[in-house]
C-alpha positions in Angstrom: -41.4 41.9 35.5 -39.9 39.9 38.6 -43.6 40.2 40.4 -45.3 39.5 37.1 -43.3 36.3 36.6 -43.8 35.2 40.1 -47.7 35.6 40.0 -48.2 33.6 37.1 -45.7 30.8 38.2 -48.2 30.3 40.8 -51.0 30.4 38.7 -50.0 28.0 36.7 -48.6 25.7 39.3 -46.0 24.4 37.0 -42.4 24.4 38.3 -38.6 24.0 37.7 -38.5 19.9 36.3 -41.2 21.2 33.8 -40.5 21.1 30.0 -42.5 24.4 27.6 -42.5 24.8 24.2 -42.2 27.6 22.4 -44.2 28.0 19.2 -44.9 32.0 19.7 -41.9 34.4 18.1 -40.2 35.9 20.8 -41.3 39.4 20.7 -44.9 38.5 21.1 -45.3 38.8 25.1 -47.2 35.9 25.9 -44.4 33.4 24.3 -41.7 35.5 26.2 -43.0 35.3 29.6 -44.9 32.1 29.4 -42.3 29.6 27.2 -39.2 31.2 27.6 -39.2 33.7 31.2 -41.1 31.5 33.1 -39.2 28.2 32.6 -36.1 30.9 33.6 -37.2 31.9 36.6 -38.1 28.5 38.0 -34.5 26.6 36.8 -36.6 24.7 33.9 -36.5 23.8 29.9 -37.7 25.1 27.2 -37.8 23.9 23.4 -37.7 26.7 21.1 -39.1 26.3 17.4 -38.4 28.9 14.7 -42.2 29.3 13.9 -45.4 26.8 14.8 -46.0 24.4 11.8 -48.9 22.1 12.3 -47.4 18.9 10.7 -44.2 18.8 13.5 -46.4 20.1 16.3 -47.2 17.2 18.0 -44.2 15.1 17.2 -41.9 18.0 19.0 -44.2 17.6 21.8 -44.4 14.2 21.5 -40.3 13.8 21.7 -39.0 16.3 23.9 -41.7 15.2 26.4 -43.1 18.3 27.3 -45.4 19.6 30.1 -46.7 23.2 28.5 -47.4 25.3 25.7 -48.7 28.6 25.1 -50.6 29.4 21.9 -53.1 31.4 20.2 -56.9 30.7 19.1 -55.9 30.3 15.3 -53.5 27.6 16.2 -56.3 26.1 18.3 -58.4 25.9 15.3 -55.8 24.4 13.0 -55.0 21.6 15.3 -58.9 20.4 15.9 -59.3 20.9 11.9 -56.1 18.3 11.2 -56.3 14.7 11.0 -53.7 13.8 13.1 -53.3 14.1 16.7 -51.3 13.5 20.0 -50.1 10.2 20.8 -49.6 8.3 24.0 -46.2 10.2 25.0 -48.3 13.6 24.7 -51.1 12.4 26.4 -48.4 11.2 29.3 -46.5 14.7 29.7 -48.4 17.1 28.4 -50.7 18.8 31.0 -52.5 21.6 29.9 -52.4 24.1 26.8 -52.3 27.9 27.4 -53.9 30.3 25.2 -54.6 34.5 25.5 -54.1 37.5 22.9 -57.6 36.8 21.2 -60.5 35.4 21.9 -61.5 32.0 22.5 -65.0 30.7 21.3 -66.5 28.1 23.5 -67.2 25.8 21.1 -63.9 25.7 19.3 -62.7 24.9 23.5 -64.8 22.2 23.6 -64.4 20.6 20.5 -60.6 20.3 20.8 -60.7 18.9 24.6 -63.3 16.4 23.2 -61.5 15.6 20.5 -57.7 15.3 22.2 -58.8 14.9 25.8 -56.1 18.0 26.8 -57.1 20.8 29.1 -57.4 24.5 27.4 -56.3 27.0 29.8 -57.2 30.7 28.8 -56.1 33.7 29.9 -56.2 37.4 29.5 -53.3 40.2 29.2 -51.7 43.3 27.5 -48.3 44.3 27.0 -48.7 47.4 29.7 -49.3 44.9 32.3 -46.3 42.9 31.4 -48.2 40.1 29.8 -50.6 38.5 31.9 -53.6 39.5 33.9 -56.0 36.8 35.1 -56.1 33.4 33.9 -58.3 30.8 34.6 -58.4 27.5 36.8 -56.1 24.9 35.3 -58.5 22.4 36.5 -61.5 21.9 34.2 -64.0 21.2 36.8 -63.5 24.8 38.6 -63.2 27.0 35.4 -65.8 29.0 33.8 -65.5 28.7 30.4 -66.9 31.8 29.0 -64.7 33.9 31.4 -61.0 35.1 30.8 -60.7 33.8 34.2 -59.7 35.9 37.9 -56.9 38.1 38.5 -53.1 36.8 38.9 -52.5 37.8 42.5 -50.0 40.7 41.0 -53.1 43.0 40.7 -56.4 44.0 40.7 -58.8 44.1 38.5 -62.0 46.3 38.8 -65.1 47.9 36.3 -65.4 51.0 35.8 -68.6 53.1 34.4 -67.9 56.6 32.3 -68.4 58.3 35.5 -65.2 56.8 37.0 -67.5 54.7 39.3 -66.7 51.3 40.6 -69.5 48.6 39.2 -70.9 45.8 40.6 -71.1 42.5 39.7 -73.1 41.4 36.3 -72.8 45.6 35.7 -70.8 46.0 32.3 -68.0 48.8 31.8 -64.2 49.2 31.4 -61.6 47.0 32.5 -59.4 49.1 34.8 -56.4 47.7 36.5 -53.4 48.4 39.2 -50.8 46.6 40.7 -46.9 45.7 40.4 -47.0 44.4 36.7 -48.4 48.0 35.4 -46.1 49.6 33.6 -45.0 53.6 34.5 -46.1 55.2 31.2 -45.6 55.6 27.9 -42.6 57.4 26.7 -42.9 60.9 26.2 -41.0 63.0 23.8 -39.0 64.6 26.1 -37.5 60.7 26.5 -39.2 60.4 30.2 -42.4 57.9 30.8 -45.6 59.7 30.5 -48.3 58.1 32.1 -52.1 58.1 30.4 -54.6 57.9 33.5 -54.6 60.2 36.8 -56.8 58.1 39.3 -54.6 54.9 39.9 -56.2 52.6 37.2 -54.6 51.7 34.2 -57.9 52.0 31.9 -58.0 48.9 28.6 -60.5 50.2 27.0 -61.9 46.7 26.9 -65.3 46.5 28.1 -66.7 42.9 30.2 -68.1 42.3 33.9 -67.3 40.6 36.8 -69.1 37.9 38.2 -69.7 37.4 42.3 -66.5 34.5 42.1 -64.0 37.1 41.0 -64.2 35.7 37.5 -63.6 38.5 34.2 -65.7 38.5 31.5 -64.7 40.4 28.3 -67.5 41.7 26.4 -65.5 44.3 23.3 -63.6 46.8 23.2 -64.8 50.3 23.4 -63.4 51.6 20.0 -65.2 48.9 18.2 -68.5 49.3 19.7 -71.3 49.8 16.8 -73.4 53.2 17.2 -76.9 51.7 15.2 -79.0 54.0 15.0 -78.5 55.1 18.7 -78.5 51.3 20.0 -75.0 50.2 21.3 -73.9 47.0 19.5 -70.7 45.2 21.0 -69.0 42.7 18.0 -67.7 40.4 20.0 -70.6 39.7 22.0 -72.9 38.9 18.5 -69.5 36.8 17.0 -70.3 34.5 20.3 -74.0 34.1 19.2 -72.7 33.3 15.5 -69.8 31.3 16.2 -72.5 28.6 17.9 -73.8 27.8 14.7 -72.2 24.3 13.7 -71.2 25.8 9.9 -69.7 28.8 11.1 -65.8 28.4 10.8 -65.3 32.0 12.1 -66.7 35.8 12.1 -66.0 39.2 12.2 -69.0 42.1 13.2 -67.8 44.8 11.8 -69.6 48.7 11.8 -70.1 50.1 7.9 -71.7 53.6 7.0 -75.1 53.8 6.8 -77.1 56.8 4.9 -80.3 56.1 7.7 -78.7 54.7 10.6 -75.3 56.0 10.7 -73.7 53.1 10.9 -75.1 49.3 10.3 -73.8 45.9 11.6 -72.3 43.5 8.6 -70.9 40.0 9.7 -68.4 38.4 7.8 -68.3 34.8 7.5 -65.9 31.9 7.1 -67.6 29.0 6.5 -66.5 25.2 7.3 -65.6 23.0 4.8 -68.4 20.8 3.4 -70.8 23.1 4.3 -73.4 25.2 2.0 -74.8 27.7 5.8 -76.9 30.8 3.5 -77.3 34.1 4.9 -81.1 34.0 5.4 -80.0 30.2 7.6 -77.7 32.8 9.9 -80.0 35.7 9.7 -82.7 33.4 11.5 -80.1 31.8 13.9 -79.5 35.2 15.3 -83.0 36.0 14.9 -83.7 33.5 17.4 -80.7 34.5 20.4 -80.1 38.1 19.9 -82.5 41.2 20.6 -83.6 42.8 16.9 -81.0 45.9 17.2 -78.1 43.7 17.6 -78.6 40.9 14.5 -77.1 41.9 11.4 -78.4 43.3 8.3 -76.1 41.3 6.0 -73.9 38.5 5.7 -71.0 37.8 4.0 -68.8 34.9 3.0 -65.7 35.0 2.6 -63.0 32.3 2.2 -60.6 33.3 5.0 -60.4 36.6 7.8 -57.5 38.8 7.4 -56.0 38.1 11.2 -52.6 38.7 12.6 -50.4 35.4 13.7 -52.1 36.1 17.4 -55.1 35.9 15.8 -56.1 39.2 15.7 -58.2 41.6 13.1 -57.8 45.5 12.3 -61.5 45.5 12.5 -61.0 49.3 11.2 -58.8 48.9 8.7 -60.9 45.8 7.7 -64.5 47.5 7.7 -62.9 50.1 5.6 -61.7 46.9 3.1 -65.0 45.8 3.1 -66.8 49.1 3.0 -64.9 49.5 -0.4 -65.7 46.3 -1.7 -69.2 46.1 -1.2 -69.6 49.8 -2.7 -67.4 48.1 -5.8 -69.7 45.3 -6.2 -73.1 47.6 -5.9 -71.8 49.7 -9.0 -70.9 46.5 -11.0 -74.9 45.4 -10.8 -76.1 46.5 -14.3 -79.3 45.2 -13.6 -81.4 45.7 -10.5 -81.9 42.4 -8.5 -85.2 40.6 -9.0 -86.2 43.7 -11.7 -88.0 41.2 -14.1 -90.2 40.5 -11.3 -94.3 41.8 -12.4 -97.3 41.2 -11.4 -97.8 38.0 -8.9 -93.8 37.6 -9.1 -93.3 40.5 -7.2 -96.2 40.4 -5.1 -94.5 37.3 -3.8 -91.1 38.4 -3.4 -91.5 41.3 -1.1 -93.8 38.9 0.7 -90.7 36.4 1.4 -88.8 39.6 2.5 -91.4 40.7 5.1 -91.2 36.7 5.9 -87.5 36.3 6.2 -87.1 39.5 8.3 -89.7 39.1 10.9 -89.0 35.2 10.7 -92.4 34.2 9.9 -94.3 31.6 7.0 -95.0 33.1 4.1 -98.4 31.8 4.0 -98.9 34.3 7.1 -98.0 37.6 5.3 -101.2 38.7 4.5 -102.0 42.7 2.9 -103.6 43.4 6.1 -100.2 42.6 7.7 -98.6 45.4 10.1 -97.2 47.3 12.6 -100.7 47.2 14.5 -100.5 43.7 14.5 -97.0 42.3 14.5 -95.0 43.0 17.9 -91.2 43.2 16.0 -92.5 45.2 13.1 -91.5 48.8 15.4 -89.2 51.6 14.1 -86.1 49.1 14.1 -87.5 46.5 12.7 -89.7 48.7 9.7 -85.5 49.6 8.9 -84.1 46.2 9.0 -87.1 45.7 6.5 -86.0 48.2 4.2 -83.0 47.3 4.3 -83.8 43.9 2.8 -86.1 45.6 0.2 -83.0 48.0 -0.7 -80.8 44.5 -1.0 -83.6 42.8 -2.7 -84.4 45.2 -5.4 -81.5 47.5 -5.4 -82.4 50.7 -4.8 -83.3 53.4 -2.6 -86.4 54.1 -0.6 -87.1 57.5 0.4 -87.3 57.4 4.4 -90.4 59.3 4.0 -92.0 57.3 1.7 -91.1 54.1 3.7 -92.3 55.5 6.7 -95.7 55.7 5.7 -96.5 52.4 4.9 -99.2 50.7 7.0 -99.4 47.3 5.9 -98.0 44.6 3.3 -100.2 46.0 0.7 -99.1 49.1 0.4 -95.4 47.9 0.7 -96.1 45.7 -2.2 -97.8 49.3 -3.9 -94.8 51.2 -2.7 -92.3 48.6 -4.5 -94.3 47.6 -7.7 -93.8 51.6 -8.4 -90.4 52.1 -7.7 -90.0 49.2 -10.0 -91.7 51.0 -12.2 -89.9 54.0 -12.5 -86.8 51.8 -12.8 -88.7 49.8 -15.9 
């Protein structure tokens, strides 16, 4: 603890006149060592407040003239959403704000330094380590904003392939870790510490790279990594993509069951107030920034995200939520979508399907239309079409059936018989 608290003093470079708030409850780490410890160790003040409450946030700042305060993301987001702000006294003492425990989306970074002119500082820790791990330059002209920042000078921090080899930089794998701040082990059940790795390294089980500066970037964790169909789909790295859209609010990628694929990617979105964003508006959005196996097959809105007061998400406990709600809501349909469709109707739905997946005009969906001669329309993307039929028209395609479809036309043939059969 003593070597932890000294490494991120100097991180930090704040020292014994300075004044920290507390906002954090004091058995979350990151409010203990940063608000409370840290002002301990170096003689200083802290203000402690019995929870964070946006409407006396900046006024305590404001008053007790302080220097720092740790938060979280959420609280980041609550403060750039509110109509009032810091005033001139905040402006005067306060000098940065730190934030860790969940990720930090660049925009929602930027938008609140342009909108209050106060530096972000974001860092990156777990409770093992005794908090904090790296952090990143409290100086906004030497920081890298998509990074968790470089290691506190109380350990190292290295990445680590399956293998147990040591990766170089731009080469993704696990975070592994040693130094002074690990802790021995968890405790066994014979009351002593048993520790979890044999090699040295304290393994995360996050997953990121390092750059050639030293700086860490987090990429997902390795439990929440989406198997689809054989690719590898890390969550957090499509949530970037999706969070850059100006309507999204926030997102969660989360991994449901999948008959075919054996698991599919499903965003769910919170949208911003005032605004009317539509899943096929997204669906092109990540069209246009993410490879084809990594955009998702289906978007959902949803008024809020179940997180934690850090801000974080049981994305398992979650997917299973949502897994459960979307079966719920498939049973409920009495009548198959778009089942009235005949005739020239239909014809022209599935072509806006083929359209909207392979992010093409309509007018250019011809009969004669595909695989031969349209690039995206391979084995991946003749599923994410499928998919969009199966949503479309609710029902099931036999894979077989599916898979011998040539062109438009006899998708359109395939369809307007199923429908049919339905009739």
């Amino acid at each position: 603890m003593l070597a932890e608290l000294e490494a991120m003093v100097t991180a930090y470079g704040l020292g014994g006149e300075d004044r920290h708030l507390c906002v954090l409850p004091l058995f979350h780490a990151s409010g203990m060592y940063r608000n409370v410890l840290m002002p301990f160790w170096q003689g200083g003040s802290t203000v402690l407040c019995e929870a964070f409450e946006q409407e006396t946030f900046w006024p305590l700042v404001s008053r007790h003239e302080v220097n720092f305060v740790q938060v979280v993301p959420s609280i980041l987001a609550v403060l750039a959403d509110q109509e009032d702000g810091p005033d001139a006294q905040v402006h005067r003492s306060l000098k940065y704000i730190g934030t860790a425990s969940a990720p930090l989306s660049p925009r929602l970074l930027e938008r609140f330094e342009a909108r209050f002119g106060i530096p972000i500082v974001q860092g990156f820790g777990l409770t093992e380590l005794t908090c904090g791990i790296t952090l990143n330059e409290t100086d906004p002209a030497r920081r890298k904003v998509e990074s968790v920042g470089r290691p506190l000078a109380v350990n190292e921090v290295r990445i680590m392939d399956e293998a147990g080899r040591f990766l170089l930089p731009g080469e993704e794998g696990e975070v592994v870790i040693r130094g002074d701040n690990v802790m021995l082990g968890y405790l066994g059940s014979d009351g002593r510490p048993a520790s979890p790795w044999n090699d040295g390294w304290f393994h995360t089980s996050d997953l990121g790279h390092l750059d050639a500066d030293g700086f860490v970037y987090l990429t997902g964790r390795r439990s929440d990594i989406i198997n689809r169909g054989g690719h590898k789909i890390s969550p957090v790295e499509v949530e970037k993509v999706l969070m850059q859209h100006p309507a999204v609010k926030d997102v969660v990628v989360i991994g449901l069951p999948h008959e075919i694929l054996g698991e599919d990617a499903v965003a769910c979105v919170v949208r911003n107030t005032g605004t009317e964003l539509v899943g096929t508006e997204l669906l092109h959005f990540a069209q246009e920034r993410l490879p084809a196996f990594k955009v998702p097959t289906s978007f959902h809105f949803l008024d809020k995200l179940p997180r934690t007061g850090p801000g974080k998400i049981n994305r398992r406990a979650f997917a299973a939520a949502m897994a459960l709600e979307i079966a719920t809501e498939d049973a409920a349909a009495d009548v198959p979508v778009n089942s009235h469709l005949t005739g020239k109707e239909l014809t022209q739905r599935v072509r806006e399907i083929v359209a909207e997946v392979f992010s093409l005009p309509v007018d250019k969906v011809t009969d004669e239309l595909g695989p031969h001669k349209l690039r995206a329309w391979d084995s991946l993307g003749q599923i994410r079409l499928v998919l969009a039929l199966e949503d479309g028209f609710s029902f099931r395609h036999d894979p077989r059936e599916a898979n011998a479809v040539r062109n438009v036309g006899e998708l359109i043939a395939m369809v307007a018989h199923r429908m049919g059969q339905q009739g």
